[in-house]
C-alpha positions in Angstrom: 32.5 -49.6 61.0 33.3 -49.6 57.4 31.6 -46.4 56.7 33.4 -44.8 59.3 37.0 -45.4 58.1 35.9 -44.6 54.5 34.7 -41.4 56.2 37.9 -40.9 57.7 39.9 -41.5 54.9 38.5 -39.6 52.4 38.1 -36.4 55.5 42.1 -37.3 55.9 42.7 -36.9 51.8 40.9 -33.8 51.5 43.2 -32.5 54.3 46.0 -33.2 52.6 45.3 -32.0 49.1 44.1 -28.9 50.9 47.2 -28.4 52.7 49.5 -29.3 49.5 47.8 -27.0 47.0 47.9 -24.0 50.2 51.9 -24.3 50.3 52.6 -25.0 46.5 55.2 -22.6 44.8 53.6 -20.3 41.9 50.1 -20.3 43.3 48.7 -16.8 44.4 47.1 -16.7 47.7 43.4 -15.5 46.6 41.7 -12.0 47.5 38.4 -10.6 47.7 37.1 -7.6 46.7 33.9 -5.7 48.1 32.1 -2.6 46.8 28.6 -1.0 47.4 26.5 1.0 46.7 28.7 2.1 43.8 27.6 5.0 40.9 29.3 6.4 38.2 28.8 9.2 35.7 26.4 8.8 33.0 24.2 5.8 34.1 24.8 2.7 32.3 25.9 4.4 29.4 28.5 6.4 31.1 32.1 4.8 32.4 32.7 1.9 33.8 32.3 2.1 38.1 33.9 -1.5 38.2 36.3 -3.5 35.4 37.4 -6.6 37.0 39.5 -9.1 35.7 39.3 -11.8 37.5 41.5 -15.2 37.3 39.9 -19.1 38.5 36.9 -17.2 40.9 33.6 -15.8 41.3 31.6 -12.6 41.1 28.3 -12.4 42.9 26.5 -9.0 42.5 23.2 -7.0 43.0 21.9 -4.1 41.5 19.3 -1.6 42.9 19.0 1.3 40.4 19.4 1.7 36.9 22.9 -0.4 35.9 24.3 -2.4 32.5 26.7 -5.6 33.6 28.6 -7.1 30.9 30.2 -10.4 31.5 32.9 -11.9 29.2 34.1 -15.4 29.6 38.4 -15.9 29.6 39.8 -18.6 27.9 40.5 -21.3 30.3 40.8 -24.8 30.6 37.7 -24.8 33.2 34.6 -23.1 31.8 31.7 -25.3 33.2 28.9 -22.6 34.2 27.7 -19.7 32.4 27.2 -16.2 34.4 23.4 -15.7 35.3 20.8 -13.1 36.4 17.8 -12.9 37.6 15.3 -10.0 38.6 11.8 -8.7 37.4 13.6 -6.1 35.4 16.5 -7.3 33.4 17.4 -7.8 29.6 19.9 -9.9 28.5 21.9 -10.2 25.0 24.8 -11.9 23.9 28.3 -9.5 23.3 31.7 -9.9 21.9 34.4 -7.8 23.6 36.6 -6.7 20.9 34.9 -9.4 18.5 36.7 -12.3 20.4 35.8 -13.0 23.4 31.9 -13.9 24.3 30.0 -12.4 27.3 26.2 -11.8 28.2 25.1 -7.8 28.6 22.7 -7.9 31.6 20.5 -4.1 31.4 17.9 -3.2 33.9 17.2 -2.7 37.6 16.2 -4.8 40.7 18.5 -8.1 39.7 21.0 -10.2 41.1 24.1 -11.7 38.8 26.6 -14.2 39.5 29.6 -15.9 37.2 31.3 -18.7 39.1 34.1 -21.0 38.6 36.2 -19.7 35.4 37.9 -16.5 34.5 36.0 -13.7 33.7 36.4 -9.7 32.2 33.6 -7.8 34.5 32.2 -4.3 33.2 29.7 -1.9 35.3 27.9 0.6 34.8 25.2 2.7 36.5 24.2 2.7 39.8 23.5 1.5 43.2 25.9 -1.8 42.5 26.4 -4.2 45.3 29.4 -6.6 44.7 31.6 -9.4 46.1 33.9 -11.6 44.2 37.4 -13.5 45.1 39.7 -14.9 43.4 43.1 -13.4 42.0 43.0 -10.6 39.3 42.8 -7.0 38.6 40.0 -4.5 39.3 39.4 -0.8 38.2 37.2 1.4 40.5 36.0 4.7 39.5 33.2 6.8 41.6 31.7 9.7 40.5 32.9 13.3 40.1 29.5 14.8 40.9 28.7 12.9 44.1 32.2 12.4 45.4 30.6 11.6 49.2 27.7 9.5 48.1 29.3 7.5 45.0 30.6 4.1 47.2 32.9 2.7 49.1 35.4 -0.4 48.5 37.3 -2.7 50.4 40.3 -5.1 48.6 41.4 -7.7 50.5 39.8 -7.1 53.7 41.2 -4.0 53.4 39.5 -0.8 55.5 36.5 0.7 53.4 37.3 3.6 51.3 35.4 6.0 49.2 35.1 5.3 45.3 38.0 7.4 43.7 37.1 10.3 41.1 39.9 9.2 38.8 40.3 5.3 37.6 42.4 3.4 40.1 43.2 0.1 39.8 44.1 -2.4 42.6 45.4 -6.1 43.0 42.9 -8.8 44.0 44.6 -11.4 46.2 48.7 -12.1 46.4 51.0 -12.8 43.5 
């Protein structure tokens, strides 16, 4: 009997933290954002497809072709897990993005990466890129000019797909 009304409190706190943090002033409502089967021009040396910024959330990604990932860590008060990948074909080397903040350079084909639970500056490049990530932030998506039909599609927010644009565009994950 015990168990049971320590179940139910503890179910009946997590209800109400849940429901204060949803209606707290200053907090943005987060987004998602989902893109596949993204190229760019140039490979993974050519321009970024996807720069995300990304605020308290997570980035899960794939990549099928030929791609570079870089992944720099924000400062935050919350930096518990380091991004990872993993794949038969992947290199990975410690970077500096504009000799400050520190990130890992993931380079090959055929892996999976994920960063989770901080905030975190996003770069990719190359192609056939799957990826989903939430949380509230900023993301640039640019397609490529060759293949304007078969360069992507993306979808913010739930949003309706769309096509990768030709020219940078940048879009608002989540509200606020």
């Amino acid at each position: 009997m015990r168990r049971i009304v320590l179940i139910c409190v503890g179910f009946a706190v997590l209800l109400l933290t849940a429901a204060a943090s949803a209606g707290a002033p200053g907090r943005a409502k987060p987004g998602y954002l989902v893109v596949q089967k993204a190229l760019n021009d140039g490979g993974p040396n050519g321009r970024p497809a996807i720069k995300l910024v990304l605020r308290h959330g997570f980035v899960l990604g794939r990549i099928t072709q030929e791609a570079r990932v870089d992944i720099y860590h924000l400062p935050t008060t919350n930096e518990k897990t380091l991004p990872s990948a993993v794949g038969q074909d992947v290199r990975s080397h410690f970077v500096r993005w504009r000799g400050r903040l520190p990130g890992v350079e993931y380079n090959g084909s055929g892996f999976r990466f994920m960063a989770a639970g901080g905030s975190y500056r996003v770069v990719i490049r190359g192609a056939g890129v799957y990826l989903f990530a939430g949380g509230n932030g900023k993301v640039t998506l640019r397609g490529s000019s060759v293949y304007k039909k078969a360069d992507g599609r993306y979808s913010v927010d739930a949003g309706r797909f769309l096509s990768l644009p030709t020219r940078p565009l940048m879009r608002t994950i989540g509200a606020g």
